[in-house]
Structures are given as structure tokens and as C-alpha cells.
mmCIF file of the N, C-alpha and C atoms, coordinates in Angstrom:
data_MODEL
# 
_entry.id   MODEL 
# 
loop_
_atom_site.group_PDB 
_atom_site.id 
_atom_site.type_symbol 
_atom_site.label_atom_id 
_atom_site.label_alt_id 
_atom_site.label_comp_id 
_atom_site.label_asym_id 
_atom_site.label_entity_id 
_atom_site.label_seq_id 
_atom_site.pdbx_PDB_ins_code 
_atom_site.Cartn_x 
_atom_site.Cartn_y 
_atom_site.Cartn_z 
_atom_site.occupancy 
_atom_site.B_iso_or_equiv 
_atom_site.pdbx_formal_charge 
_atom_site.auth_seq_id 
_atom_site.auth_comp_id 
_atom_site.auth_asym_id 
_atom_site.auth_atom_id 
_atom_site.pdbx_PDB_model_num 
ATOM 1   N N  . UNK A 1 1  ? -19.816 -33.081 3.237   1.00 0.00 ? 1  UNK A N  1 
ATOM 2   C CA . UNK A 1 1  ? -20.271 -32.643 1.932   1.00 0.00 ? 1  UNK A CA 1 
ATOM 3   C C  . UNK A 1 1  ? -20.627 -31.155 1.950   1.00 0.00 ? 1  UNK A C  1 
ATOM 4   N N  . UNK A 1 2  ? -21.167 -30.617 2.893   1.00 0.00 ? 2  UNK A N  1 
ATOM 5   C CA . UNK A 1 2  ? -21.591 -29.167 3.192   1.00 0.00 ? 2  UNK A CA 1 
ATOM 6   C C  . UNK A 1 2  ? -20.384 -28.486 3.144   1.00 0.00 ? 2  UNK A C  1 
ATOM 7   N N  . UNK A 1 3  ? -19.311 -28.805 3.822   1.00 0.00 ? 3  UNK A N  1 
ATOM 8   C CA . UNK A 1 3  ? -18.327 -28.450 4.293   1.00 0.00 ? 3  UNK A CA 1 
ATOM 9   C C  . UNK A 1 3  ? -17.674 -28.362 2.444   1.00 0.00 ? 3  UNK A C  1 
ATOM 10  N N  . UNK A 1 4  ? -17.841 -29.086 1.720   1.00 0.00 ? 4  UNK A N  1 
ATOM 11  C CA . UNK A 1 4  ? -16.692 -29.087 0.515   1.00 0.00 ? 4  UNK A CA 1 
ATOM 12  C C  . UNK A 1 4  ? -17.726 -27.635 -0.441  1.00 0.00 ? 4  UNK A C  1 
ATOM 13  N N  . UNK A 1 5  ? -19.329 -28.145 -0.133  1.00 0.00 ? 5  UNK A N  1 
ATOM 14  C CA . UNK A 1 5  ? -20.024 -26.807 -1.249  1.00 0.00 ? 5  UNK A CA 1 
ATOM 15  C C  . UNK A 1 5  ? -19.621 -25.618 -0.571  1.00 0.00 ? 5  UNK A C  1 
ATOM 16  N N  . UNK A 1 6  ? -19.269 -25.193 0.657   1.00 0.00 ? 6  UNK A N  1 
ATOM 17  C CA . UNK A 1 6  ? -18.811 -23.961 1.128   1.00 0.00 ? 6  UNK A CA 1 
ATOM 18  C C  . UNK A 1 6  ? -17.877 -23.219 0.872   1.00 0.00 ? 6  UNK A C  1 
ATOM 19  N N  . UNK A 1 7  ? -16.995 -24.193 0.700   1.00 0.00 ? 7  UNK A N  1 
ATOM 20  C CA . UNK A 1 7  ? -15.270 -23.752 0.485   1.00 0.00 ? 7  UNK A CA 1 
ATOM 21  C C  . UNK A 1 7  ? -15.016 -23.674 -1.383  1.00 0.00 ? 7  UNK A C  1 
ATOM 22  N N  . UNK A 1 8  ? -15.692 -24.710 -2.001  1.00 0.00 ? 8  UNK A N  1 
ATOM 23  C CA . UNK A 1 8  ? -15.957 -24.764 -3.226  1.00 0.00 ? 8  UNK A CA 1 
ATOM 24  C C  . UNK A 1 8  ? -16.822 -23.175 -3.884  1.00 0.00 ? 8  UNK A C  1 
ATOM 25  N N  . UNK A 1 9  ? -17.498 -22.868 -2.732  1.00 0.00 ? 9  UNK A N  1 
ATOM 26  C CA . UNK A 1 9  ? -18.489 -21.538 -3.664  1.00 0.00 ? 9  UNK A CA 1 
ATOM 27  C C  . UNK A 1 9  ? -17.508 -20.401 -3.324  1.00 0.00 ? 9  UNK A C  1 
ATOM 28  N N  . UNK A 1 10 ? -17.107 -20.410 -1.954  1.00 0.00 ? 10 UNK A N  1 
ATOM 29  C CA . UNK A 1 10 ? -16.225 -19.744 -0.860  1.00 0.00 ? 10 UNK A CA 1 
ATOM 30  C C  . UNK A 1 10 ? -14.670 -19.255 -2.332  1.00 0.00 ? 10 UNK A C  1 
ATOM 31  N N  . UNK A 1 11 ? -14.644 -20.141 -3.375  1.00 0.00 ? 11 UNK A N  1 
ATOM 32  C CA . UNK A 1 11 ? -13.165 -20.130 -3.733  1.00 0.00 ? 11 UNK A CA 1 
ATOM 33  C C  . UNK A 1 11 ? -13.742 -19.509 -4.946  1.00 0.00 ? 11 UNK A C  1 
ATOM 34  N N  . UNK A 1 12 ? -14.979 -19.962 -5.535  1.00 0.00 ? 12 UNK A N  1 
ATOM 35  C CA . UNK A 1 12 ? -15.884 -18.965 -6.459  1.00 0.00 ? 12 UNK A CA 1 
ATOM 36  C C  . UNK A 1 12 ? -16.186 -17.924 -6.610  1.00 0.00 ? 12 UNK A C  1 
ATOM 37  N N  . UNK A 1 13 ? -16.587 -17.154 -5.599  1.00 0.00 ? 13 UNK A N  1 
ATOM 38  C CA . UNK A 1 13 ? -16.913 -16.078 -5.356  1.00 0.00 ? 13 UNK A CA 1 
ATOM 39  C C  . UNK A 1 13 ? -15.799 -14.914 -4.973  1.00 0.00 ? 13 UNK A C  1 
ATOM 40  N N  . UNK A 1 14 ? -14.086 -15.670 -4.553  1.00 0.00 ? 14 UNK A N  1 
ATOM 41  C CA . UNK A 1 14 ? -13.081 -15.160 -4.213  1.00 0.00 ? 14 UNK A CA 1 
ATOM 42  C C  . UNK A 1 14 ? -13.024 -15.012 -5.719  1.00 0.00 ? 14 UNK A C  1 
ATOM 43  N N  . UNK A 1 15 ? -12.765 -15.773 -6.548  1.00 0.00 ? 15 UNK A N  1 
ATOM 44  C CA . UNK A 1 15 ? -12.278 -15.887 -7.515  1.00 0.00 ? 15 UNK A CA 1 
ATOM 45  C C  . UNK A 1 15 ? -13.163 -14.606 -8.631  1.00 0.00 ? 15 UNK A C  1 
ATOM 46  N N  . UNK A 1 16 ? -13.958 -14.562 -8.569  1.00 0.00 ? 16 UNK A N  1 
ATOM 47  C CA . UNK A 1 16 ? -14.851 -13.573 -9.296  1.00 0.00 ? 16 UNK A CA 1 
ATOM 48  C C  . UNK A 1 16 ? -14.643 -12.079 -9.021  1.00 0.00 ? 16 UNK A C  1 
ATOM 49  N N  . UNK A 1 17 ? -14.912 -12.139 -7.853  1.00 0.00 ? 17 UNK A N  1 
ATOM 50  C CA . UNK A 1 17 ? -14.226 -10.541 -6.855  1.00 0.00 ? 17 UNK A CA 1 
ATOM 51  C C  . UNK A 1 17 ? -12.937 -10.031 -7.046  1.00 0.00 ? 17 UNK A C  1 
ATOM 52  N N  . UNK A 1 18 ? -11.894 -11.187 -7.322  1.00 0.00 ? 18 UNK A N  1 
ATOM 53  C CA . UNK A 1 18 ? -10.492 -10.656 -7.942  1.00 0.00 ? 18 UNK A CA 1 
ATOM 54  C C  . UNK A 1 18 ? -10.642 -10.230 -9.431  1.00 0.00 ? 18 UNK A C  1 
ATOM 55  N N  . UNK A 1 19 ? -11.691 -10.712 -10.659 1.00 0.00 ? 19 UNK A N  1 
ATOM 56  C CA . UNK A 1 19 ? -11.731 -10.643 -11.755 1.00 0.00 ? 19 UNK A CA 1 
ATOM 57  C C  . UNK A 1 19 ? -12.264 -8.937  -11.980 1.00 0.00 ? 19 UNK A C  1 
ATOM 58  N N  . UNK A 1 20 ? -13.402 -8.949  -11.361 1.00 0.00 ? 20 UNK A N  1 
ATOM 59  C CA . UNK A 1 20 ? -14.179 -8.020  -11.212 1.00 0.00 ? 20 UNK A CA 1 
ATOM 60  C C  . UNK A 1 20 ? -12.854 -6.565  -10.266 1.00 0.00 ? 20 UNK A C  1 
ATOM 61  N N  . UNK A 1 21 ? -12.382 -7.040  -9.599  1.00 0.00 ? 21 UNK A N  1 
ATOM 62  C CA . UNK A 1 21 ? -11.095 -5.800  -9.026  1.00 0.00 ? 21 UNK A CA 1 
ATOM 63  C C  . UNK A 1 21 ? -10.290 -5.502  -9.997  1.00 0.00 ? 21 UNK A C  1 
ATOM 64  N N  . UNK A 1 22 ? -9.930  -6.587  -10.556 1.00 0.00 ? 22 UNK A N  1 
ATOM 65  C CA . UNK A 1 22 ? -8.201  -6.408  -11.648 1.00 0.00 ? 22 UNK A CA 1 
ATOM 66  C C  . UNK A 1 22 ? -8.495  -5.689  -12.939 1.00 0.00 ? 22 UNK A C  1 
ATOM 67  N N  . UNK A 1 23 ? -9.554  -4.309  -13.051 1.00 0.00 ? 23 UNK A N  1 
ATOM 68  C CA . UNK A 1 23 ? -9.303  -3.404  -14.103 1.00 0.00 ? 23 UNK A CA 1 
ATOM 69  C C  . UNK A 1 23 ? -10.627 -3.548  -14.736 1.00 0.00 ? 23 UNK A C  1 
ATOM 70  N N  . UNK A 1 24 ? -11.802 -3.736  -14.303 1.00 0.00 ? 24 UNK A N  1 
ATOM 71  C CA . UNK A 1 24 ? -12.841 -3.674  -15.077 1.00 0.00 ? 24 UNK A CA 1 
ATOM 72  C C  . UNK A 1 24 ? -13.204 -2.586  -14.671 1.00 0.00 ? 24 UNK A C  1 
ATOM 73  N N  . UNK A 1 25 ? -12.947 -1.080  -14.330 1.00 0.00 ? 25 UNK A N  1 
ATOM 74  C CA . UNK A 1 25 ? -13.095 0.312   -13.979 1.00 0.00 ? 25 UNK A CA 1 
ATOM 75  C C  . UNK A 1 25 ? -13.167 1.189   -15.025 1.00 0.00 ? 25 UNK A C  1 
ATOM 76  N N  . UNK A 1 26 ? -13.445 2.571   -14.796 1.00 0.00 ? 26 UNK A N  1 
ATOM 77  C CA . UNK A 1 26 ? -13.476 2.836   -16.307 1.00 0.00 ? 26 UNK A CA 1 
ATOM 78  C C  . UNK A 1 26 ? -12.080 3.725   -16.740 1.00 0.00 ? 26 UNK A C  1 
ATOM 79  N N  . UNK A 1 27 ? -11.507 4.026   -15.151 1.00 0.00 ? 27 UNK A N  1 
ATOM 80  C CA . UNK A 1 27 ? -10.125 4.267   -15.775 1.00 0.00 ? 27 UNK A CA 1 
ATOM 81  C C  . UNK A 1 27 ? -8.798  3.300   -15.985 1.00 0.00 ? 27 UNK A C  1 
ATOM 82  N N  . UNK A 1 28 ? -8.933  2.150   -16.091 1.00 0.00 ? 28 UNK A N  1 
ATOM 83  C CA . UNK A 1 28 ? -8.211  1.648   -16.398 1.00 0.00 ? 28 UNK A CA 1 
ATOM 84  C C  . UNK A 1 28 ? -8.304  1.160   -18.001 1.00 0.00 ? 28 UNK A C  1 
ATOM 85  N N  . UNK A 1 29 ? -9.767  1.005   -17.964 1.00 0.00 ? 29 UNK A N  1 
ATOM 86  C CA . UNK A 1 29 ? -10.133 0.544   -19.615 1.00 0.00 ? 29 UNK A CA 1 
ATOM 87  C C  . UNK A 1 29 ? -9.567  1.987   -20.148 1.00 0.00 ? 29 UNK A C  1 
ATOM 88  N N  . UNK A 1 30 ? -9.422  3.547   -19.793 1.00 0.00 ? 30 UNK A N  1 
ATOM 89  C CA . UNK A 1 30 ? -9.644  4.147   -20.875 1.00 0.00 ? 30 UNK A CA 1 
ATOM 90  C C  . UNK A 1 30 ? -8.176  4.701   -20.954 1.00 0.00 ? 30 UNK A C  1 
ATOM 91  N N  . UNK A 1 31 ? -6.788  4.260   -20.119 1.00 0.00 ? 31 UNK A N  1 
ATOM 92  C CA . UNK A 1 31 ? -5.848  3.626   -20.060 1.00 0.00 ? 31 UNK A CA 1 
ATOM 93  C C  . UNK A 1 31 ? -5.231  2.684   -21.134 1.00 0.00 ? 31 UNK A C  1 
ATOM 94  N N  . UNK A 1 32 ? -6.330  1.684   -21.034 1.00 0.00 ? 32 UNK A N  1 
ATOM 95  C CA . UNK A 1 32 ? -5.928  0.657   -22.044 1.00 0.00 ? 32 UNK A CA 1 
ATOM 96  C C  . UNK A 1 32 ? -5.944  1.208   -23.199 1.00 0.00 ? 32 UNK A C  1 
ATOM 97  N N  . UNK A 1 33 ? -7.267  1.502   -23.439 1.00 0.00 ? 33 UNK A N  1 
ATOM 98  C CA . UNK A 1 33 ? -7.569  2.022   -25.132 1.00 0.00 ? 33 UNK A CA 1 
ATOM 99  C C  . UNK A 1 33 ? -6.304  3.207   -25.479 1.00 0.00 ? 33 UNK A C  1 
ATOM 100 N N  . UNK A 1 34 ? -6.212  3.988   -24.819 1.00 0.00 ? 34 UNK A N  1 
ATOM 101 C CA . UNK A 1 34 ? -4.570  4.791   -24.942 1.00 0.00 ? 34 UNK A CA 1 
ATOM 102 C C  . UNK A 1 34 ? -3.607  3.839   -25.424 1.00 0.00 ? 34 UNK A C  1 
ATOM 103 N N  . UNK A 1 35 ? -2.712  3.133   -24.182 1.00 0.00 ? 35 UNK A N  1 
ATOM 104 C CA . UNK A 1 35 ? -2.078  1.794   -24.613 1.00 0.00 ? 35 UNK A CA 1 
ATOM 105 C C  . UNK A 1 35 ? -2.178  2.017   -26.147 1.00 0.00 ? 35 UNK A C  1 
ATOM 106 N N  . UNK A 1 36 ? -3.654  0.742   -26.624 1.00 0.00 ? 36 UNK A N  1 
ATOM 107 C CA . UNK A 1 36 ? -3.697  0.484   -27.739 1.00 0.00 ? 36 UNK A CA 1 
ATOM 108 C C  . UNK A 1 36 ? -3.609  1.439   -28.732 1.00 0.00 ? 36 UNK A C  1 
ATOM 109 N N  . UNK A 1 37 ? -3.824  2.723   -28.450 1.00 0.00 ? 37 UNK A N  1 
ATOM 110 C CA . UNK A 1 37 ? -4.043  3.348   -29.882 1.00 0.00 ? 37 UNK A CA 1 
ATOM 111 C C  . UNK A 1 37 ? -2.553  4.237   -29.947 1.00 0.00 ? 37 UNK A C  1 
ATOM 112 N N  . UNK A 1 38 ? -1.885  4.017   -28.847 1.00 0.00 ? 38 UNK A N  1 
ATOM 113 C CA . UNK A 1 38 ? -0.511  4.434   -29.441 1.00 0.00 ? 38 UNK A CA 1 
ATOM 114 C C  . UNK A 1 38 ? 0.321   3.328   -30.135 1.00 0.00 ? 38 UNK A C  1 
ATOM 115 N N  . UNK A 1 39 ? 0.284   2.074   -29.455 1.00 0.00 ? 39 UNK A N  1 
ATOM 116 C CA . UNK A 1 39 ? 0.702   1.180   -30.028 1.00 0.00 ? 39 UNK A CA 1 
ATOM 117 C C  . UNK A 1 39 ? 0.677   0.759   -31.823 1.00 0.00 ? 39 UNK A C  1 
ATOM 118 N N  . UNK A 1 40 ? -0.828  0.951   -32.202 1.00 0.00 ? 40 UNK A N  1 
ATOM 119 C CA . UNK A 1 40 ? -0.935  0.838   -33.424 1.00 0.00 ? 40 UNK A CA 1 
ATOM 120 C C  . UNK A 1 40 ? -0.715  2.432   -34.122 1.00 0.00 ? 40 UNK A C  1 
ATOM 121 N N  . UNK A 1 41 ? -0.005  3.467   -33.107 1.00 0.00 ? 41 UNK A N  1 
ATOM 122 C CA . UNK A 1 41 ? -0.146  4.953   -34.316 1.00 0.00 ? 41 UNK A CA 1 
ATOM 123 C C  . UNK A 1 41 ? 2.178   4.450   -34.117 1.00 0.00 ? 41 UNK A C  1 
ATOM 124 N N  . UNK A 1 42 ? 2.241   3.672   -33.431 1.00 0.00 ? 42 UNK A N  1 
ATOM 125 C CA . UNK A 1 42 ? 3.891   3.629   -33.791 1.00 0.00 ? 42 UNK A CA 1 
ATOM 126 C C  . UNK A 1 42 ? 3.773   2.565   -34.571 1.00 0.00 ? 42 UNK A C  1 
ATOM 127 N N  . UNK A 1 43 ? 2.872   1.276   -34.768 1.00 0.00 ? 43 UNK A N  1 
ATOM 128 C CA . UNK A 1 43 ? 3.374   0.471   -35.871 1.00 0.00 ? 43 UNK A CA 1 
ATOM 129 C C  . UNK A 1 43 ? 3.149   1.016   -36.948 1.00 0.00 ? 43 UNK A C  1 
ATOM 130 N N  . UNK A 1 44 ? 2.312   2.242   -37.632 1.00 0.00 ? 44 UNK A N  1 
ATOM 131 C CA . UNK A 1 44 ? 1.752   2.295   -38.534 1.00 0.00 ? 44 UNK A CA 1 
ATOM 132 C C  . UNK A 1 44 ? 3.127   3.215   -39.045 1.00 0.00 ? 44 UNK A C  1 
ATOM 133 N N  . UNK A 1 45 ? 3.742   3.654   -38.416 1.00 0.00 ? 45 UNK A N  1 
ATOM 134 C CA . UNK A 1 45 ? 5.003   4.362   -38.277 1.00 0.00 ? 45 UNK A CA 1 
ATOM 135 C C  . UNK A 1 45 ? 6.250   3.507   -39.139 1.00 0.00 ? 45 UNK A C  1 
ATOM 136 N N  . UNK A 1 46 ? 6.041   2.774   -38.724 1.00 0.00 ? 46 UNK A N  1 
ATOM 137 C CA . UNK A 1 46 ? 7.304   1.759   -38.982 1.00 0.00 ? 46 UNK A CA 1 
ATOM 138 C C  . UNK A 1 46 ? 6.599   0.784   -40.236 1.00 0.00 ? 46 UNK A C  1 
ATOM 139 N N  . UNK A 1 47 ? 5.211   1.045   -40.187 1.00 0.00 ? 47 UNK A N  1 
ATOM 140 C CA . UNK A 1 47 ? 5.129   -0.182  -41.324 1.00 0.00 ? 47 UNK A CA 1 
ATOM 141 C C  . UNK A 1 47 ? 4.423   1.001   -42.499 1.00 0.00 ? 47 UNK A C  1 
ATOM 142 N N  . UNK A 1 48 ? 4.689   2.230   -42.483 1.00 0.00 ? 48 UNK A N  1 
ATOM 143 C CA . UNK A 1 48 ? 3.860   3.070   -43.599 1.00 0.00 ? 48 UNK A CA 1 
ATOM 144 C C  . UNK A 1 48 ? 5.030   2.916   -44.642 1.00 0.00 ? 48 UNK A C  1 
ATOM 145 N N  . UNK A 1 49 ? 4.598   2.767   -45.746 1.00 0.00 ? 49 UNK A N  1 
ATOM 146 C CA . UNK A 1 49 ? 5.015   2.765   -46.888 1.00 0.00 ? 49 UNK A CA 1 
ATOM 147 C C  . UNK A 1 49 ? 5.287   3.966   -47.741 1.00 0.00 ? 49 UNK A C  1 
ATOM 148 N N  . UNK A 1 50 ? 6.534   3.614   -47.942 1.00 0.00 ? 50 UNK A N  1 
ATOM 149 C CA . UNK A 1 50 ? 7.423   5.084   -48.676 1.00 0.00 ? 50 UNK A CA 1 
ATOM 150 C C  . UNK A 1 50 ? 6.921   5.611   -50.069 1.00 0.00 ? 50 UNK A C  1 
ATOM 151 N N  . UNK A 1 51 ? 6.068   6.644   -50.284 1.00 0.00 ? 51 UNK A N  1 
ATOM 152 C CA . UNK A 1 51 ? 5.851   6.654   -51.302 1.00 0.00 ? 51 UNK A CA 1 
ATOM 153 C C  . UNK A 1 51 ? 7.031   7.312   -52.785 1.00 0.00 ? 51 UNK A C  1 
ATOM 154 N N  . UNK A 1 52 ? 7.067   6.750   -53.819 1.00 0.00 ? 52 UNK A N  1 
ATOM 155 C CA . UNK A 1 52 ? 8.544   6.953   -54.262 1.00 0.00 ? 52 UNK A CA 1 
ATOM 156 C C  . UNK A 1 52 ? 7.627   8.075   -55.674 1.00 0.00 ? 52 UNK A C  1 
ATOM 157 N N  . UNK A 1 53 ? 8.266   9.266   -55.703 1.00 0.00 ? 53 UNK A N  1 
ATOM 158 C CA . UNK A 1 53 ? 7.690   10.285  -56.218 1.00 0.00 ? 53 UNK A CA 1 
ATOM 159 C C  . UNK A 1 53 ? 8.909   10.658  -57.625 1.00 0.00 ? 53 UNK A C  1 
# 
């Protein structure tokens, strides 16, 4: 039983440490937010509406 809470917390704590590695930094978030805000300055591109004069 000791043996299963070890490997059980053991796979927890692996598991958290990969979450916490894979981009919670602050250059990757400020990366992302780039990403996103080009993403929505090309849809706004393609979805702006023609104004007819």
C-alpha cells in the first residue's frame, strides 16, 4: 500500500512539474499574446467590411 501512495504522488508531482515547465514563463506567454493579437489583426482583415461610398 505504501509502495502504490509513492508512485501514485511520485506520478503527481511528475505530472505538475511538466505543467508548470510547458510555457507558464513570461516569455512564452508574451509570445502567445503576439500569436493572438496578430491572429485577430488578420481576421479583422478579411472580415472588415467594405464600406460602399
Amino acid at each position: 500500500m505504501f509502495l502504490f501512495f509513492l508512485v501514485f504522488f511520485g506520478l503527481q508531482i511528475f505530472v505538475l512539474f511538466c505543467c508548470a515547465a510547458a510555457g507558464n514563463d513570461a516569455a512564452s506567454q508574451e509570445l502567445s499574446d503576439q500569436e493572438q493579437l496578430q491572429f485577430i489583426a488578420e481576421w479583422k482583415k478579411q472580415h472588415q467590411k467594405k464600406d460602399v461610398c
